[in-house]
Legacy VTK file of the C-alpha trace (Angstrom):
# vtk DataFile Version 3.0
C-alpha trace
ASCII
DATASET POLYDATA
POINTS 492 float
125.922 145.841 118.876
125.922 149.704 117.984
121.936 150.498 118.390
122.311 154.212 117.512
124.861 155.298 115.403
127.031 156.056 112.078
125.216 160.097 111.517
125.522 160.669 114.970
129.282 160.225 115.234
129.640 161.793 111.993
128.402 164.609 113.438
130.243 164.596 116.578
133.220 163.977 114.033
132.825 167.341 113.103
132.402 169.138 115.841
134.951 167.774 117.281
137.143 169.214 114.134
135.254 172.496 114.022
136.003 173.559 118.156
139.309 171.695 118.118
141.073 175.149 118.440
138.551 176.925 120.324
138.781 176.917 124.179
135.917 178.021 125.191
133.775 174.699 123.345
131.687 173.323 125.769
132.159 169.394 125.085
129.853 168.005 127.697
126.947 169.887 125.355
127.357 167.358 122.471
124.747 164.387 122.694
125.837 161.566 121.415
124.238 158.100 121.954
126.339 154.595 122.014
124.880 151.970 123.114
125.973 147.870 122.780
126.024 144.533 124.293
129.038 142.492 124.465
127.778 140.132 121.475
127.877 142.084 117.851
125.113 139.860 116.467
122.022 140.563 118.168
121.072 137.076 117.393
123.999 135.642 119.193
121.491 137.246 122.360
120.873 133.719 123.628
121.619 132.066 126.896
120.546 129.568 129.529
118.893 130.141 132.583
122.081 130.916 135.143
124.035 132.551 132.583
125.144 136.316 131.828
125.500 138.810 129.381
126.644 142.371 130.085
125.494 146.230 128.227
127.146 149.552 127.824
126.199 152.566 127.578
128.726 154.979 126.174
126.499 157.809 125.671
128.264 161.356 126.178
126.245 164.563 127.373
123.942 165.501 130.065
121.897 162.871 130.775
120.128 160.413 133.155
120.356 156.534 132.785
117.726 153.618 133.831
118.637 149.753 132.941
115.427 147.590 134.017
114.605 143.619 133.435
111.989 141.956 134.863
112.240 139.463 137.425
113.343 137.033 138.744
116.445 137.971 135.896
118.301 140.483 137.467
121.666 142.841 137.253
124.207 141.514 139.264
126.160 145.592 139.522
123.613 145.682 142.443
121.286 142.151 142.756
118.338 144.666 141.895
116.098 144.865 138.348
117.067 148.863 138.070
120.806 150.142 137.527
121.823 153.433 136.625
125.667 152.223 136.033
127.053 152.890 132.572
127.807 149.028 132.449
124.510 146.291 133.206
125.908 142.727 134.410
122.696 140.906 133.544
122.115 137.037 135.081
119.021 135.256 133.007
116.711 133.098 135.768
114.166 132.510 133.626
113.410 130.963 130.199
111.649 132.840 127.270
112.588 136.564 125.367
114.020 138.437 127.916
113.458 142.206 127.298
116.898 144.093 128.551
115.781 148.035 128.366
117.787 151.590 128.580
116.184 154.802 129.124
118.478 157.843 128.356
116.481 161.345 129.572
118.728 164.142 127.982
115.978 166.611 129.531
114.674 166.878 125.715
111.902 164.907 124.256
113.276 165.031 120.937
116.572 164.184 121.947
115.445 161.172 124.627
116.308 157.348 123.823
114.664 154.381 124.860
115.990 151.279 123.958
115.624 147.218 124.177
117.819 144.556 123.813
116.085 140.887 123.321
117.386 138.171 125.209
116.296 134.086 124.211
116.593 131.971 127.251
116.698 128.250 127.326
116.814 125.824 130.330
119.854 124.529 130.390
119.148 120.896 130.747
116.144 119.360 128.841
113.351 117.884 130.432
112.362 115.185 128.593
108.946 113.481 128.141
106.191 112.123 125.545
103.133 110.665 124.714
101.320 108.841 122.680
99.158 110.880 119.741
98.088 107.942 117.814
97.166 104.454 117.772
96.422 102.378 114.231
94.754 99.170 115.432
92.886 97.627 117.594
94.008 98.627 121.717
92.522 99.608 125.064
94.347 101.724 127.858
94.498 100.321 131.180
96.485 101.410 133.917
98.045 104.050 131.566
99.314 100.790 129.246
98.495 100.392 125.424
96.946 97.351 125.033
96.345 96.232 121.432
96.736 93.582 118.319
99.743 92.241 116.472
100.468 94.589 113.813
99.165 97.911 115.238
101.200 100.905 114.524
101.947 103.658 117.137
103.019 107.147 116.687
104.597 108.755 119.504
105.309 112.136 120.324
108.119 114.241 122.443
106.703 117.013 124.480
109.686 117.699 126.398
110.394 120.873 127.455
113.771 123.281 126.537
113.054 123.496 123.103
115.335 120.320 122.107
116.661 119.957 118.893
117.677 116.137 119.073
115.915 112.808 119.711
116.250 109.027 120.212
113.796 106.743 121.382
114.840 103.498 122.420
112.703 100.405 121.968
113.333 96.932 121.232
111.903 97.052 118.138
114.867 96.283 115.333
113.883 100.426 114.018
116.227 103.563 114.336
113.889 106.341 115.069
115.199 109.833 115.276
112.463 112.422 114.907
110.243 114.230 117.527
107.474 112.259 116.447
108.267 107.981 115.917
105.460 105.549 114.306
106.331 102.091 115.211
104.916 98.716 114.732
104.601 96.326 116.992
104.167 92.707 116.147
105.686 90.387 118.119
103.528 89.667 121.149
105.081 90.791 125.032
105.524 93.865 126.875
107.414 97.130 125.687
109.359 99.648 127.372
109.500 102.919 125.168
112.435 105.786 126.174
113.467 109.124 124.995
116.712 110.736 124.835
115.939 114.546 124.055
118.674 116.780 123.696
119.458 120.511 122.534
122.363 121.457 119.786
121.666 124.826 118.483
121.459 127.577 119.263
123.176 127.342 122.591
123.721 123.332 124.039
121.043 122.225 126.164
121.791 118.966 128.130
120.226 115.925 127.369
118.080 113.999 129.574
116.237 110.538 129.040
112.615 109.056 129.817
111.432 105.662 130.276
107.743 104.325 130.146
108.357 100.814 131.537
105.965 98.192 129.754
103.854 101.056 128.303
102.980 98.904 125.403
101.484 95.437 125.494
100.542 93.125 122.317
98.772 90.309 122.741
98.459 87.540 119.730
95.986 88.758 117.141
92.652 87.130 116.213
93.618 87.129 112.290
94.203 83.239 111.462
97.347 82.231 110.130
97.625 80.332 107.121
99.109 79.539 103.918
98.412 82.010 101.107
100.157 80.157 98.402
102.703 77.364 97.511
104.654 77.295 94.103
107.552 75.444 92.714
110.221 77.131 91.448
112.407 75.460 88.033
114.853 73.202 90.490
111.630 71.497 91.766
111.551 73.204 95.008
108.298 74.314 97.089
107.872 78.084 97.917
105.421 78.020 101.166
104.013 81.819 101.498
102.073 82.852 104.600
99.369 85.487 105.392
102.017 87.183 107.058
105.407 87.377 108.774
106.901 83.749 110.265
108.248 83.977 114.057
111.406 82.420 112.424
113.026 81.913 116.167
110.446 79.075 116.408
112.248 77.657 112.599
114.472 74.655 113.875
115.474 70.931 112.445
112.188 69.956 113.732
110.132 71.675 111.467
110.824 69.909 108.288
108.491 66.828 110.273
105.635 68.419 109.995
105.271 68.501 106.394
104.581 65.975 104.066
104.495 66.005 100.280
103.021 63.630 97.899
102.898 63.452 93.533
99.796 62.674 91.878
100.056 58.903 92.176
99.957 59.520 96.277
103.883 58.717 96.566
105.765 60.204 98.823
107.954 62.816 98.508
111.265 63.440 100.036
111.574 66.777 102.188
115.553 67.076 101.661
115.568 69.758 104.274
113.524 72.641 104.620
114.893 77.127 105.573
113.185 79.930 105.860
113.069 82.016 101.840
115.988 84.861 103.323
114.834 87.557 101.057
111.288 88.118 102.997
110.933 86.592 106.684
106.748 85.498 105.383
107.942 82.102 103.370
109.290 78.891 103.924
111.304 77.020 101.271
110.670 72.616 100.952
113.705 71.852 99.507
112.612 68.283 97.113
114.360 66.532 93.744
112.219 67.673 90.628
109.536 65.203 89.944
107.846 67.024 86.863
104.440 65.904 88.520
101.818 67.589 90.393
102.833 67.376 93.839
100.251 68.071 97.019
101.376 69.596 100.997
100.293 68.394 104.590
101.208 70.618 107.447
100.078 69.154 111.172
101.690 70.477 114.336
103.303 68.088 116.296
103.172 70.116 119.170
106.281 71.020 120.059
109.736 73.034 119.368
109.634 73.715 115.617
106.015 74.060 114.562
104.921 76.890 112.597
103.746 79.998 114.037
103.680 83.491 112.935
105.539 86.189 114.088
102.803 87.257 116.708
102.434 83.472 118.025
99.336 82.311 115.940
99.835 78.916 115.428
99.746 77.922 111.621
96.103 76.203 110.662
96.683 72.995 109.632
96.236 71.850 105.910
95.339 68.479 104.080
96.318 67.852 100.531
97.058 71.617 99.480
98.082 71.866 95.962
101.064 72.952 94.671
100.714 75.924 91.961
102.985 76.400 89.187
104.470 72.681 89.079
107.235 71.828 86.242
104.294 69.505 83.773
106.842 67.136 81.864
105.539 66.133 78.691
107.811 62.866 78.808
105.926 60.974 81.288
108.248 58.179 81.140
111.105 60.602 80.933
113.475 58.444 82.842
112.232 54.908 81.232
111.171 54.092 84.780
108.575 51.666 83.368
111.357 49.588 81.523
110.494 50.425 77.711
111.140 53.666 75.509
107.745 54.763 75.703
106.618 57.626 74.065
108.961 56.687 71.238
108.663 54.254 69.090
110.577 51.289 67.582
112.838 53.824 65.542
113.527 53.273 62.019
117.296 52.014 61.298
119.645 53.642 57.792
122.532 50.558 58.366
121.933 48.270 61.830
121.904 48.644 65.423
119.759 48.110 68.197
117.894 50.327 70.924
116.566 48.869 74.532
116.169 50.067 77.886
118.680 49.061 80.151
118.230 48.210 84.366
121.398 49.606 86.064
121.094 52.033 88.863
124.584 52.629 88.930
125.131 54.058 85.330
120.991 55.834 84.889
121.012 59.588 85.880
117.821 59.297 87.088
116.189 56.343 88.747
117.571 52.921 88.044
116.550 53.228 83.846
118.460 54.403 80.550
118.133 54.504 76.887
121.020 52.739 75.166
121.544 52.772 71.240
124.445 50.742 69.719
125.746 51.034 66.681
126.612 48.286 64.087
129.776 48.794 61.455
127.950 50.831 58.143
129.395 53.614 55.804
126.531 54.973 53.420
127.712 56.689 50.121
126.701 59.516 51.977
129.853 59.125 54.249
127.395 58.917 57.530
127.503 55.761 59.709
124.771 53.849 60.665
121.156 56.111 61.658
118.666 55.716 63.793
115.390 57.668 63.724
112.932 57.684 66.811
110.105 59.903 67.066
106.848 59.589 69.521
103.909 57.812 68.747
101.621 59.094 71.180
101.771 62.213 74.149
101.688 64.775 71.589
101.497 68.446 73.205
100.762 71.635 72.655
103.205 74.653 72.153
101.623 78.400 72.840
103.544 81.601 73.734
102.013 81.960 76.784
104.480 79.606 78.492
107.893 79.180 78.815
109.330 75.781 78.180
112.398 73.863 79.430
113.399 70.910 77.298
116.970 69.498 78.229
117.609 65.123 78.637
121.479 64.057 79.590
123.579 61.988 76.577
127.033 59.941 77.472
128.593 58.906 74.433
130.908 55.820 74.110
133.328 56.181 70.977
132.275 58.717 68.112
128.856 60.127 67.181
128.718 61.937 64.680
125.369 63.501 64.921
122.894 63.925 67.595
119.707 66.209 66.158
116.946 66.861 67.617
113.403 68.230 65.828
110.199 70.037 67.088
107.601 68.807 64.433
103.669 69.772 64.266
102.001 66.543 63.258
98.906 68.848 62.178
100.719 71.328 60.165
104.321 70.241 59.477
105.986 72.882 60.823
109.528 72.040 62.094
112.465 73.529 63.971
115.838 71.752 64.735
119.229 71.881 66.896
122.454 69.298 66.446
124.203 68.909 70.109
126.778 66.161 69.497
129.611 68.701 69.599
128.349 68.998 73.116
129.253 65.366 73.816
132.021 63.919 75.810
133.473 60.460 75.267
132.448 58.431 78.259
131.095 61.185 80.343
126.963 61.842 81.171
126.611 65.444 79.828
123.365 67.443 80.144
121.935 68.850 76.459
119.635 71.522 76.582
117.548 72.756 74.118
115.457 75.125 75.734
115.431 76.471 79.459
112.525 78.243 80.739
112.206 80.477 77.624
109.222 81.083 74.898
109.613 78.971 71.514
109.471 80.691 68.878
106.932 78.664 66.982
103.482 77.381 68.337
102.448 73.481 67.439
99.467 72.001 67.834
100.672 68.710 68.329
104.421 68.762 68.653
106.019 65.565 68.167
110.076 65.446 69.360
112.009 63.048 67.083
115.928 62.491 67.422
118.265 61.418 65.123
121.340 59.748 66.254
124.112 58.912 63.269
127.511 57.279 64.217
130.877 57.717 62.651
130.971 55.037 59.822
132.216 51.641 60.157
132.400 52.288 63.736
130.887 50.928 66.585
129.553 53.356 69.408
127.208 53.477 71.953
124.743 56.398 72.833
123.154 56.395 76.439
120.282 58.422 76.888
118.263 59.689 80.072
116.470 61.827 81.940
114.105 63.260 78.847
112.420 66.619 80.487
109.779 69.028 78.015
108.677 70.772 80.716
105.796 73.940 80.238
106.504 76.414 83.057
LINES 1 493
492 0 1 2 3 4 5 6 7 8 9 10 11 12 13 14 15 16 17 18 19 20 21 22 23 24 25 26 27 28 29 30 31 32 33 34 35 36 37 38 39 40 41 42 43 44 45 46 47 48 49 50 51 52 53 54 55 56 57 58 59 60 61 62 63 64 65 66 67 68 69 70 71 72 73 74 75 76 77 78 79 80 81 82 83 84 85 86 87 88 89 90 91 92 93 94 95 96 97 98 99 100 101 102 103 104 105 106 107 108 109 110 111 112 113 114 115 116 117 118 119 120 121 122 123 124 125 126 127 128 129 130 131 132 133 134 135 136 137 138 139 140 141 142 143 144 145 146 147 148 149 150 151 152 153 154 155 156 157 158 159 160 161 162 163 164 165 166 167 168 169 170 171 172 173 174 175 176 177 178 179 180 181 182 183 184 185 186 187 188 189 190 191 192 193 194 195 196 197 198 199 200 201 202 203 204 205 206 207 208 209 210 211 212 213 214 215 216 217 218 219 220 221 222 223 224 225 226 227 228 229 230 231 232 233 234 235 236 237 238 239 240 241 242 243 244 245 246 247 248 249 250 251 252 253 254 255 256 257 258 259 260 261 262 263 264 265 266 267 268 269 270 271 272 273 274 275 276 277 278 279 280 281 282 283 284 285 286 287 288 289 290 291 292 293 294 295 296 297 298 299 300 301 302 303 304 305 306 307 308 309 310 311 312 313 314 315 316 317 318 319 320 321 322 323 324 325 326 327 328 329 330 331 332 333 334 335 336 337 338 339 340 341 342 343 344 345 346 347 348 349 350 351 352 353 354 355 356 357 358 359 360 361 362 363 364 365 366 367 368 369 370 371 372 373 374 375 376 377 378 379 380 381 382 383 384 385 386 387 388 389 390 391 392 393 394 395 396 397 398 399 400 401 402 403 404 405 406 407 408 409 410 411 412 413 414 415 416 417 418 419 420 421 422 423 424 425 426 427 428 429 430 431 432 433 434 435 436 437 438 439 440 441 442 443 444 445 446 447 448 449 450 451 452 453 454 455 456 457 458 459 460 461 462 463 464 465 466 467 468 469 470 471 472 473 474 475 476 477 478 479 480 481 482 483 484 485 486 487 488 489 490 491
């Protein structure tokens, strides 16, 4: 680092060139002033304690030269903190801006120097500590522990010393924290250790050192209740149990599925097919059940043991009688399936050619429950080349039809030989209006296939009093059969 410089030796330049030839110049007259370090940057001035940097003075003239540093740093030409050498060996023993100053006394005030070279000095190992600056929630200290509440939130803060550049803090806590100041929350009730791993990367390496604070932090359960904030059932049917807050989902096992129990309306029981935790947020449980398209009601009771509910900072989960499901699938059809042995809501159905409709008992053909629909067909060809037609349409359960719901209508069909139409119509019996969809190129000889009209979507048109009516109309002069079950207008 040239601290004095480019005129000077311009001058001297030409001097030099002007007494070249002349022996009688008197060289030892010319003042010139060069002084450096051995780093060219003087920010690149920056050691730890222990190490060394060395200064030159390559001043010409008649002169006298003092190098001083303050203590306990000192030059190691002569283990003393004044050296009149032309080169300063300088070892750093203590941290901070070390001043490094020259004094040059050429005998002439004007023509005097003083200099100072600036010397940063870091420890060359960090000493690593912290504390904590903040506590959101309810705590006492004790002992020098944090005692508080599930769910406070602390913010911690290094105060190590050696200027470090890096962190780490090491908990248990399932959190990467890498700042000189870490907010955590703690939740789960039980002891904490907190550490720190402080470390130095620029501008000169500082090695890193790490703190623990063994059981620093204790949570204890809080007093907050814990308890069910809502249940809903999704389109499949199944039960979305949401909590207050987080589930300790450890404590979740194939035990926990007994202590729930689900009725319908009509105080049946429901089967729990098996019961998991939601996966996308760790605060709701999922009852897994077939759809019953009624309104269905929850009872949790511990049984006091491996499996019952708790949240995630060991509040056990109040108990509940009866709670009602929100958001259940309302089916229209309340004899859907034909459960009840007749074709209710529809009526006797109105016959173009012959044929008969029933209900038929046979568990092992019905989709749903042990009931189904059948239509058969008799041999008819109308001069309208359709085969026999039959028209049924309810007589009673009309419903409404708003756009502030969405609407799932869909009922399963197995055809046995050829249909040749299978229509179905929306009709208002208040104002007439009508809308209509033909699914028999959906069907499959022999084979139960599932028809849907709508599935949880807006319709179009609003009825008062919608009325469904199906047509069915068979290939003529043939003889098929038309199984129906499993009718669902559901308003979601």
């Amino acid at each position: 680092m040239k601290l004095k410089g480019t005129n000077i030796l311009t001058i001297l330049f030409c001097l030099m060139t002007a007494f070249s030839c002349r022996p009688d110049f008197e060289y030892d007259k010319i003042t010139d002033i060069y002084v450096f370090s051995t780093e060219s940057d003087p920010n690149d001035l920056v050691t730890t304690v222990g190490g060394n940097f060395s200064f030159t003075d390559a001043s010409r003239g008649e002169y006298v030269r003092e190098w001083t540093i303050d203590g306990p740093s000192y030059f190691t030409n002569n283990d003393d903190t004044v050296l009149t050498e032309h080169i300063a060996h300088v070892r750093f023993e203590n941290t901070g801006v070390v001043p490094v100053k020259i004094k040059l006394d050429f005998g002439n005030e004007e023509l005097n120097y003083d200099s100072t070279f600036y010397v940063t000095v870091y420890d060359s190992a960090i000493t690593t500590d912290f504390e904590v600056i903040d506590v959101e929630g309810d705590y006492i200290i004790s002992n020098g522990k944090y005692i508080m509440e599930s769910g406070a939130f602390v913010t911690f803060k290094s105060t190590s010393k050696g200027s470090p550049d890096t962190f780490k803090w090491h908990t248990s806590l399932d959190q990467n924290f890498t700042d000189s100041v870490a907010r955590m929350e703690f939740v789960k009730p039980g002891t904490y250790d907190i550490g720190l791993t402080a470390s130095r990367k620029e501008p000169v390496k500082g090695t890193a050192s790490t703190l623990y604070k063994n059981s620093l932090i204790e949570v204890v359960p809080s007093t907050i209740p814990f308890r069910v904030d809502q249940m809903t059932q999704s389109e499949e049917g199944n039960i979305f149990v949401k909590f207050n807050r987080d589930l300790d989902l450890d404590e979740i096992n194939d035990n926990t599925v007994n202590n729930f129990s689900i009725k319908d309306a009509d105080g049946n029981a429901i089967a729990i097919n098996h019961l998991a935790p939601s996966g996308e947020v760790n605060n709701t449980l999922i009852l897994f059940v077939d759809p019953t398209f009624s309104k269905l009601y929850v009872t949790y009771t511990h049984n006091n043991q491996s499996g019952d509910v708790q949240s995630v900072d060991g509040v056990k989960l109040e108990e509940f009688t009866d709670k009602e499901v929100e958001g259940y699938q309302h089916n229209f059809f309340t004899n859907g399936s034909f459960e009840n042995g007749t074709y209710a809501p529809f009526n006797d159905g109105k016959w173009v050619g012959s044929g008969g409709m029933s209900v038929i008992k046979d568990g092992s053909t019905a989709v749903d429950g042990d009931h189904y629909l059948q239509v058969d067909f008799e041999p008819y060809q109308h001069n309208n080349g359709n085969g026999s037609k039959l028209t049924i349409e309810m007589k009673e359960g009309y419903f409404p039809i708003t756009s502030e719901y969405n609407y799932t209508f869909e009922f399963y069909a197995k055809a046995i030989g050829n249909i040749k139409v299978l229509k179905v119509t929306l009709k208002d019996e208040d104002s007439g209006s009508s809308m209509n969809k033909t699914f028999q190129d959906q069907l499959v000889d022999g084979e139960w296939v599932k028809i849907t009209y709508f599935s949880n979507e807006p319709i179009s048109k609003e009825f008062i009093n919608a009325n469904v009516q199906f047509d069915f109309i068979a290939e003529p002069n043939e003889t098929p059969q038309l199984l129906v079950d499993h009718l669902v207008f559901s308003q979601n």
